[in-house]
N, C-alpha and C positions, 0 to 999 in steps of 0.2 A: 100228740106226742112231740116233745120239743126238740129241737135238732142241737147240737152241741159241737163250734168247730172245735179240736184241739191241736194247737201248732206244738210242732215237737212229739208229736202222737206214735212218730215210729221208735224214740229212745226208751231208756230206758224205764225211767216213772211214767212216762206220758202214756207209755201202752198197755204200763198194768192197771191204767189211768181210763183207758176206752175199752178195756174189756170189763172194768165193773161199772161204765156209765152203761154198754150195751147189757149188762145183766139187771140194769134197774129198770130198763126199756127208754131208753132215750135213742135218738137216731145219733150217729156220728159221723164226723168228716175229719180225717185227720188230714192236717197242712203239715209237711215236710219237705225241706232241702235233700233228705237222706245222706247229709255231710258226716253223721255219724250216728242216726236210725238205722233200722231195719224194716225192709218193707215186709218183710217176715213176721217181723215181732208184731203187726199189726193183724189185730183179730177182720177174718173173712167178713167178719158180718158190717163193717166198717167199709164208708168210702175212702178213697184217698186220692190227693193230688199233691203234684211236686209242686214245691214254690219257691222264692226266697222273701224276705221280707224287705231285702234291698233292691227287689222289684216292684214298688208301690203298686204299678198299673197293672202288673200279672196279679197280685192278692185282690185287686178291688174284683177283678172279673169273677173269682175264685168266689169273693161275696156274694157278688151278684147273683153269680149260678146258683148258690145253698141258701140265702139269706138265714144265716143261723139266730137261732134265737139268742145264745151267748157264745161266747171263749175260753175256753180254759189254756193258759200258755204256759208253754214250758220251753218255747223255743231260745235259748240262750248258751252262752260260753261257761264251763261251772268248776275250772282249777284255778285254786286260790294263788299256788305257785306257779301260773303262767302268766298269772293277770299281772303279777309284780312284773312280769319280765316282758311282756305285749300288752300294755294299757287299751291303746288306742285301737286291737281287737277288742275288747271288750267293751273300749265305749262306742265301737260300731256294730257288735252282735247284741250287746244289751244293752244298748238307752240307744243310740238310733235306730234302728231295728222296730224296738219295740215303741218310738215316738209313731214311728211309721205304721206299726200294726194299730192304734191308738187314731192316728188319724183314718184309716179306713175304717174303723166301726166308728168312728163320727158319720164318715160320706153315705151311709150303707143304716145310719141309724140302730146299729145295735150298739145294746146299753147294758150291756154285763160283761163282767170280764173275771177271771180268778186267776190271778198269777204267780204264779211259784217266785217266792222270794223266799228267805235263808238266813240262818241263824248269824251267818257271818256277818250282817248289819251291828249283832252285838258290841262287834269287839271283845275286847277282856274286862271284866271285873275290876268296878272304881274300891268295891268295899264286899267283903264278905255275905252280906246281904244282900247284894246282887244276883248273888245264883241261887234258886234258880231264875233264870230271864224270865221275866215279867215282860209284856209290849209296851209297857208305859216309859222303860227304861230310855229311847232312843227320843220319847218327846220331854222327859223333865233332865236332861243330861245334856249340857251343852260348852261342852269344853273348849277351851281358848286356843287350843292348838291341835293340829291333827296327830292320831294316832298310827295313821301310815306306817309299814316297816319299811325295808329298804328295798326298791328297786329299780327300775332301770325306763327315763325319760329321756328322748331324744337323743338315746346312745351313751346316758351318762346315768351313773349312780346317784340317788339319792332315795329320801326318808323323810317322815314326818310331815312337817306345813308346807316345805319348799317343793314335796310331789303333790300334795294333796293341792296347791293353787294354782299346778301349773295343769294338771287336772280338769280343775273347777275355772281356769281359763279359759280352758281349749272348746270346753262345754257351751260356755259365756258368749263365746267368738261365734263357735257355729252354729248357735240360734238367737246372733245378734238381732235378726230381722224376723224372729217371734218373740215381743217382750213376755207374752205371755207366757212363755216358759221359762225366764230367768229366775232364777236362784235368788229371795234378798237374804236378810243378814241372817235372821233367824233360821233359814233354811241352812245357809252354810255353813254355821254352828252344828246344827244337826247333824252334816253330813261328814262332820271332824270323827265319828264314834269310829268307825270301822278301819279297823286293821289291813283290809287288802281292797285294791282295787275292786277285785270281785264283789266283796260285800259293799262297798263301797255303791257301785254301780246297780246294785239289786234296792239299795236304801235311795237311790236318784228314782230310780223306777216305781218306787213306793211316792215319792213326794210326786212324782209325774200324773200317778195315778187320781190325786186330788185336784192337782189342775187341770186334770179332763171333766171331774165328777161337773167342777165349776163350769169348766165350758163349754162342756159338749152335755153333760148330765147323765155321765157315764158312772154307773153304779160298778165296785168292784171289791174284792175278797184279796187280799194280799196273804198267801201263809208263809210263813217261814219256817221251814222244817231243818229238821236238824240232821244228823249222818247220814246217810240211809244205806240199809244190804240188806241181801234175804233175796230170794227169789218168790217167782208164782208156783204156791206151793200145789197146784194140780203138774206141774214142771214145764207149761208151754213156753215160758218166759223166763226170764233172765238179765241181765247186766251182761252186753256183747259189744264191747268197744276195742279198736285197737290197741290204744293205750288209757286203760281202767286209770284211773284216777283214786278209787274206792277202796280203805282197806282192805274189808274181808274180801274183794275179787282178788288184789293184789294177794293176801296170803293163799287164799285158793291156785291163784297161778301160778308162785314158788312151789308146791306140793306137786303140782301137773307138770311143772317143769318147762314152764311157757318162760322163766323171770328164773335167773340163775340164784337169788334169794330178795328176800324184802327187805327194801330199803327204811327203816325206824326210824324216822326223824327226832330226832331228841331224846334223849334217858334220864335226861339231869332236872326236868321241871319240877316245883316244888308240889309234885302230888305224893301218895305212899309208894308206887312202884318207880316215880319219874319218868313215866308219860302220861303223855297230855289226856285230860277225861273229857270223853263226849257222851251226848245224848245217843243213840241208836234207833233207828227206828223203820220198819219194814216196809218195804214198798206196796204192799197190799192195803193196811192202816195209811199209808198217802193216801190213796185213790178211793180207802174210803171216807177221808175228809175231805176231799176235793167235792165229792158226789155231796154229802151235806154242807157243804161253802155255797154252793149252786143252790141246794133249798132254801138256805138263808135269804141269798141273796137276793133271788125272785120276791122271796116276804117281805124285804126289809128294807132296800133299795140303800142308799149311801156310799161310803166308803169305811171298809174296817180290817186289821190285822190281827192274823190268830198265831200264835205256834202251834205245830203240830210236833210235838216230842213226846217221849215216855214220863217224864219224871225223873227218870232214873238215868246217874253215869256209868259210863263204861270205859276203864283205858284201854291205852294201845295191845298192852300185855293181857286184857282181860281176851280181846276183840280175837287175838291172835289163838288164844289156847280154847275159846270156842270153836273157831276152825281145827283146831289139832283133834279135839274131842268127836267134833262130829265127821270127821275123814281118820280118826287115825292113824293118822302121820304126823311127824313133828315140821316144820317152819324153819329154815334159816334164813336166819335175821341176819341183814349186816347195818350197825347199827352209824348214822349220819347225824350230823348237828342240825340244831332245830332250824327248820323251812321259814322263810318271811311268811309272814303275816299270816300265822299259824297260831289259835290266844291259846292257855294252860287249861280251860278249863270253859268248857260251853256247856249245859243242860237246861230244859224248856221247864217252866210252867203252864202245863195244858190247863190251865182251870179254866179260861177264857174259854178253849173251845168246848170243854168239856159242858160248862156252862151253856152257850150260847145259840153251838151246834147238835148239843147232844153226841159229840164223834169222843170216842177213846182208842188209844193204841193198846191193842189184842197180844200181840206179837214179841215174844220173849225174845232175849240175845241168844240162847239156845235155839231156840225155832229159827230164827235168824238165819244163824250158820246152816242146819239142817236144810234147808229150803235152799241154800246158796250153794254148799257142797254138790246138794242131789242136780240142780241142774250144771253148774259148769264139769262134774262128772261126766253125767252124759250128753254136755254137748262142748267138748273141749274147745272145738274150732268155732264156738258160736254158733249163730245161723247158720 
């Protein structure tokens, strides 16, 4: 039976993430900070240990003790509008962080890794043809200047190439003294697509991932999933954060009366109701593609990126009157101009996984809400 760490295993995908690797029979150990887990949300049958990952020498022990056969991570920073506004958390919860957990399965010799990485690598759409996102889209696209929006670097506003280099500086600076991890040109082209730091930093962790394959010969599964709500529809689980980040939690918490109403970022995009359309995609269908990334993997050994999305968009106004539908109450919206680094219009091409993995998303935007409603219903305070 293969043992499975997963860091980040107390949040939110990660634990609906160890309760289906534990119903396929694998052992687990989840690694968590609990900076914003739940030792709750982690299934009984599951080990667990606190850690950080800017403790190198506390996770190598953490190895040593489990020697797990792979990783599945999820441990990262994941709002798009805070990354604009705290870069340099993000480039120290996701790309140092995670160079760090990357150097321990070198030391520890594990060779598998499956990391949660994000539609937000896409950016926006060069050409109508574009959507749906294809993986190929972020290796034959390579743009002369960054696509950054506006936010805020060493106490000062800025946008575009002048954030994106000081960035891709700061990056340069602090692993002057491992060439092997620098950036050359083709890579920094690459890394012009993404609109927010956030994606940004999850597209460094992707190219990261192949300079381990090379140097250490670490095999890994990168997916990029796209929205995600819905809860775990037996109701154990849920999305329990202070401050939800997630549409449909956010509408659910207007209705509960947690958020005095929902703030809409934008109404004016050029879609049919003017806002923005995303993919959707349930937290159940993650963690059953993580479980098949993991069989791949073992088979196939390499480095490769899948989406995990539905196919299908959904706008803000669709997202929202799902929630009305399946609670029965209406949403007030109060409606804000559009967020940095926020694109019009995100949805997956799963054929790749569909293909590769055999994995499809089950999971309706109906089912969705249903599943989402029924648990922060009964359990308004979370955990």
């Amino acid at each position: 039976m293969k043992k499975i760490l997963v860091t980040g295993g107390a949040g939110y995908i990660g634990s609906h993430t160890v309760k289906e690797l534990l119903e396929q029979n694998y052992k687990v150990v989840v690694l968590d900070n609990l900076s914003s887990g739940h030792r709750e949300a982690v299934d009984p049958r599951a080990e667990i240990e606190i850690g950080d990952f800017a403790d190198t020498e506390a996770v190598s022990k953490i190895f040593k003790k489990h020697n797990p056969d792979a990783v599945i991570d999820f441990a990262a920073s994941l709002s798009v509008g805070e990354s604009m506004e705290e870069p340099l958390k993000y480039f120290n919860n996701n790309v140092r962080n995670f160079v760090n957990l990357l150097d321990v399965l070198t030391a520890s010799k594990c060779k598998f890794i499956i990391k949660s990485s994000t539609a937000a690598t896409y950016g926006n759409p060069i050409k109508d043809d574009d959507i749906p996102w294809e993986e190929g889209f972020t290796e034959s696209y390579k743009p002369s200047k960054s696509a950054l929006l506006s936010g805020i670097w060493d106490g000062r506003k800025t946008e575009g190439e002048d954030f994106f280099q000081n960035f891709i500086r700061y990056y340069q600076k602090f692993y002057k003294k491992r060439p092997e991890l620098l950036f050359n040109d083709a890579e920094i082209k690459k890394l012009r697509i993404p609109m927010s730091i956030y994606g940004l930093t999850k597209l460094i962790d992707e190219i990261v991932l192949k300079k381990y394959n090379c140097l250490s010969g670490i095999s890994s599964v990168a997916l990029r999933y796209f929205n995600v709500c819905g809860a775990d529809p037996s109701g154990k689980n849920g999305e329990s954060k202070p401050k939800p980040t997630t549409l449909m939690t956010l509408a659910i918490y207007q209705i509960l009366g947690k958020i005095p109403e929902l703030q809409l970022f934008g109404n004016d995009y050029p879609t049919p109701d003017g806002t923005a359309i995303r993919d959707y995609i349930h937290p159940s269908d993650l963690a059953v593609g993580h479980i098949k990334s993991l069989e791949y993997l073992f088979g196939t050994k390499g480095v490769n990126i899948f989406n995990l999305g539905t196919g299908k968009g959904s706008s803000v106004l669709d997202v929202i009157s799902s929630v009305e539908k399946a609670s029965g109450e209406k949403v007030k919206i109060l409606y804000k101009p559009r967020r940095s680094g926020d694109p019009t219009i995100s949805i997956a091409n799963p054929d790749k996984a569909i293909k590769l993995l055999g994995w499809k998303a089950n999971y309706s935007l109906k089912q969705m809400a249903e599943t989402a409603w029924r648990w922060h219903s009964s359990h308004p305070d979370g955990f």
